[in-house]
MIVODREN-682785 format. One record per residue (C-alpha): residue number from 0; residue in three letters; x, y, z. Coordinates in steps of 0.2 Angstrom, whole numbers, plus 2048, in hexadecimal, padded with zeros to 3 digits. Example, Ala and Ser with C-alpha at 12.3 -4.5 7.8 and 13.67 -1.06 7.14 Angstrom:
2
<0; "Ala"; <83E; 7EA; 827>>
<1; "Ser"; <844; 7FB; 824>>
This chain:
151
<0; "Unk"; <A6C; 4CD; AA3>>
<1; "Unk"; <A6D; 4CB; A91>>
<2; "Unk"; <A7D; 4D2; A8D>>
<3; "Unk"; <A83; 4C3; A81>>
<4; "Unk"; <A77; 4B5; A7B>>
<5; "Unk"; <A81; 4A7; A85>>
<6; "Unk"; <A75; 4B0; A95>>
<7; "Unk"; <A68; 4A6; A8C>>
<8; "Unk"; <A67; 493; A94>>
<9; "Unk"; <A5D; 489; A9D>>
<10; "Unk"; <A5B; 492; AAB>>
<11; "Unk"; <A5E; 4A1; AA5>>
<12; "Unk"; <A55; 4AB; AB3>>
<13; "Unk"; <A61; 4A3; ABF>>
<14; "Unk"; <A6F; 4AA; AB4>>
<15; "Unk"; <A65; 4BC; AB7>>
<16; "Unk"; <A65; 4BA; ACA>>
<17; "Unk"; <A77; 4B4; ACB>>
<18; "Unk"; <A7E; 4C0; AC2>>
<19; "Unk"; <A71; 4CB; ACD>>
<20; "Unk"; <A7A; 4C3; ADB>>
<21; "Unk"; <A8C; 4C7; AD8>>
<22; "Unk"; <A87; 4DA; AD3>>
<23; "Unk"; <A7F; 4DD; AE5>>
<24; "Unk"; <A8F; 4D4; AEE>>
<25; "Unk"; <A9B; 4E2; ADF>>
<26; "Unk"; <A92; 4EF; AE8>>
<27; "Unk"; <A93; 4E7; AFA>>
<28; "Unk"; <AA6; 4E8; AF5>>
<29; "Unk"; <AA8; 4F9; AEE>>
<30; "Unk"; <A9A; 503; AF3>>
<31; "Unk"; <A99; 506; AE0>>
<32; "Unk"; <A87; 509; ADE>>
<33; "Unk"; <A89; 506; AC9>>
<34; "Unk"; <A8A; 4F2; AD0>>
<35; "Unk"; <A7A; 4F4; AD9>>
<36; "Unk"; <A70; 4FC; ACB>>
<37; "Unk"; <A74; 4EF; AC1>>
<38; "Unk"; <A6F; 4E2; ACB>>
<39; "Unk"; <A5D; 4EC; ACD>>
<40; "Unk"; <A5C; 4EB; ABA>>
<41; "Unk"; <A5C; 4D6; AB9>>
<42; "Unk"; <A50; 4D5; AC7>>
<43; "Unk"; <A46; 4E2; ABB>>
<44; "Unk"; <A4C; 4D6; AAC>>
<45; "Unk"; <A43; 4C7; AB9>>
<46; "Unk"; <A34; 4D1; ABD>>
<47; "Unk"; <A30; 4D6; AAA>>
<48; "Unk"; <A3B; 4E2; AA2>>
<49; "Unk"; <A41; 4D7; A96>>
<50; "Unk"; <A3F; 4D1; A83>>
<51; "Unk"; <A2F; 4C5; A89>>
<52; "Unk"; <A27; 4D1; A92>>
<53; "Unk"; <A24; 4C5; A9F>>
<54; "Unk"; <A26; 4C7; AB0>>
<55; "Unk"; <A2D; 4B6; AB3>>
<56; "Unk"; <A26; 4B4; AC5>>
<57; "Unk"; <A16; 4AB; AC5>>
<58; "Unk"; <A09; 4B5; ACD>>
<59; "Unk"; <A11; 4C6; AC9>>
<60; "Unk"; <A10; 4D3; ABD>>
<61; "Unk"; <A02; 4D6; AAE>>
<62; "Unk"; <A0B; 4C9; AA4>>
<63; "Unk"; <A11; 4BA; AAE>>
<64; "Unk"; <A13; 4A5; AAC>>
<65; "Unk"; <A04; 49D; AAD>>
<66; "Unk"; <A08; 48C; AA7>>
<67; "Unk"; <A19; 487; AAF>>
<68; "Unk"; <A20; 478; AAE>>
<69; "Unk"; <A1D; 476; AC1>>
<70; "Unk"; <A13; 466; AC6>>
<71; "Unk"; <A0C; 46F; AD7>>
<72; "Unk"; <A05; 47B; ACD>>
<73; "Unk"; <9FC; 472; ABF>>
<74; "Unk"; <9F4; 465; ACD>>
<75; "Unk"; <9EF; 46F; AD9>>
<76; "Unk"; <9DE; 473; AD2>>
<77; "Unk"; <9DE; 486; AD1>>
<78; "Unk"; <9DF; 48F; AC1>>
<79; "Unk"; <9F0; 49B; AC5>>
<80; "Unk"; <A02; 494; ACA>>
<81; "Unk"; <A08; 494; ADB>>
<82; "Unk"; <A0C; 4A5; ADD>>
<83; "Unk"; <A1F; 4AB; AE0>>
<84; "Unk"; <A27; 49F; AD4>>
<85; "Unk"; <A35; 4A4; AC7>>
<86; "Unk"; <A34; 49A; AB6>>
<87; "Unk"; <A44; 495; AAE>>
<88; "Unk"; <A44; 4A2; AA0>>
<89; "Unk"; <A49; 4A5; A8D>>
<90; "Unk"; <A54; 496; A88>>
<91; "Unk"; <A57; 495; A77>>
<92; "Unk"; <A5D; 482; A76>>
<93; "Unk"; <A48; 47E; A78>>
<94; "Unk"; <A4E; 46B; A7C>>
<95; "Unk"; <A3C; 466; A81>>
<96; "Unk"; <A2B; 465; A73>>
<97; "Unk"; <A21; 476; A77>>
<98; "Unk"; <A22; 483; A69>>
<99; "Unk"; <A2C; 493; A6B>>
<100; "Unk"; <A27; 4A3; A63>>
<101; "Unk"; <A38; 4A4; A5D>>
<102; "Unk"; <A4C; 49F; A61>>
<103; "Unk"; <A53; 4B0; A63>>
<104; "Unk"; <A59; 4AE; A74>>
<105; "Unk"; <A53; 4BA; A80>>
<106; "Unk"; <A40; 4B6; A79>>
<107; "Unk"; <A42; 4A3; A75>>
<108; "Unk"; <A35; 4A1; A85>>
<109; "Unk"; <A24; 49B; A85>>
<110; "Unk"; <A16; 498; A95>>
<111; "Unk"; <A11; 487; A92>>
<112; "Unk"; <A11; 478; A9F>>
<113; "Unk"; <A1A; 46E; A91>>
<114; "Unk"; <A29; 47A; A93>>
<115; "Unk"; <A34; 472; A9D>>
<116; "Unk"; <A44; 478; A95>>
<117; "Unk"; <A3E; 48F; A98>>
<118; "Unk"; <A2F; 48D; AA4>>
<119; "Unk"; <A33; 47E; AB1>>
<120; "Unk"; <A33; 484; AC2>>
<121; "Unk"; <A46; 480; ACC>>
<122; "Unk"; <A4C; 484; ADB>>
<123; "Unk"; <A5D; 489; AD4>>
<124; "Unk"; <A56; 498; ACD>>
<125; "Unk"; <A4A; 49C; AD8>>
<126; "Unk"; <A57; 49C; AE6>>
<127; "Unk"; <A63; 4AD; ADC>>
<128; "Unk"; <A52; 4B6; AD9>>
<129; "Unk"; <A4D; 4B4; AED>>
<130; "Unk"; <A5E; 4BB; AF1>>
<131; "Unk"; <A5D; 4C9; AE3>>
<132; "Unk"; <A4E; 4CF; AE8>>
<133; "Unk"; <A51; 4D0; AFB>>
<134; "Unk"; <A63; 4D6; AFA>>
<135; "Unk"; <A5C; 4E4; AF0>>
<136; "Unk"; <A4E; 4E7; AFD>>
<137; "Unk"; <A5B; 4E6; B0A>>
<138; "Unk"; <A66; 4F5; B01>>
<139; "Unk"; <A5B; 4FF; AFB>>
<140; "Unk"; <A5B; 50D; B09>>
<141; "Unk"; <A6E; 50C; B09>>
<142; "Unk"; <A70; 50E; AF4>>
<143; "Unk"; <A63; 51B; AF5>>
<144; "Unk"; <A53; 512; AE9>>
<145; "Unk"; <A4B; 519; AFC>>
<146; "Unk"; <A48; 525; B07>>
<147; "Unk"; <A48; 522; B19>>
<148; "Unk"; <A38; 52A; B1F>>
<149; "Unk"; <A3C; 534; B2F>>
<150; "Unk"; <A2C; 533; B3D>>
């Protein structure tokens, strides 16, 4: 993730996951474990190695959304975000009102509720990173991240 600035749209963590996707599905293919590697490093990119710092899943990390643009979230009453949410990510285009620290486009992200356009709450992203993650859990004893424990 990242490799060209075009990565950066609305949505951009969807791009992440996707691109996540069809790196684990290489591997599935070839057994090439180069593909799977990369597709660990956008899920790292998701979870906060990245030009924010943000881990962009609410509820996880030292540095992660608190304000998304996620009306379950802001009427529920309780001070944190639902927990287990992926936030849109950088988008350089800004099309709503917040203010953004900057328009480079992999930091052009900001944690308010007023950010619908880097820090809105979709299903459509949230669906890739679901399949990243667990496709990675589900491979990781056969690429080697873990050892089976023998009892």
């Amino acid at each position: 993730m990242g490799g060209n600035a075009h990565d950066f749209v609305w949505g951009s963590n969807a791009v992440a996951g996707n691109q996540g996707i069809a790196l684990v599905q290489a591997y599935r293919l070839t057994k090439n474990k180069k593909y799977l590697d990369s597709a660990l490093a956008n899920l790292d990119y998701l979870l906060g190695r990245n030009a924010t710092g943000y881990s962009f899943l609410t509820g996880f990390g030292d540095k992660t959304p608190m304000f998304p643009h996620h009306r379950l979230s802001v009427s529920d009453g309780v001070k944190e975000p639902v927990p287990g949410l992926l936030v849109g990510g950088p988008n350089p285009g800004q099309q709503d009102d917040c203010t953004y620290p900057t328009k480079i486009a992999d930091e052009s992200y900001v944690d308010e509720e007023c950010s619908y356009a880097s820090n809105e709450i979709a299903i459509n992203w949230n669906a890739p990173f679901l399949y990243l993650a667990s496709a990675l859990e589900a491979l990781k004893y056969e690429a080697g991240y873990v050892q089976k424990k023998n009892n």
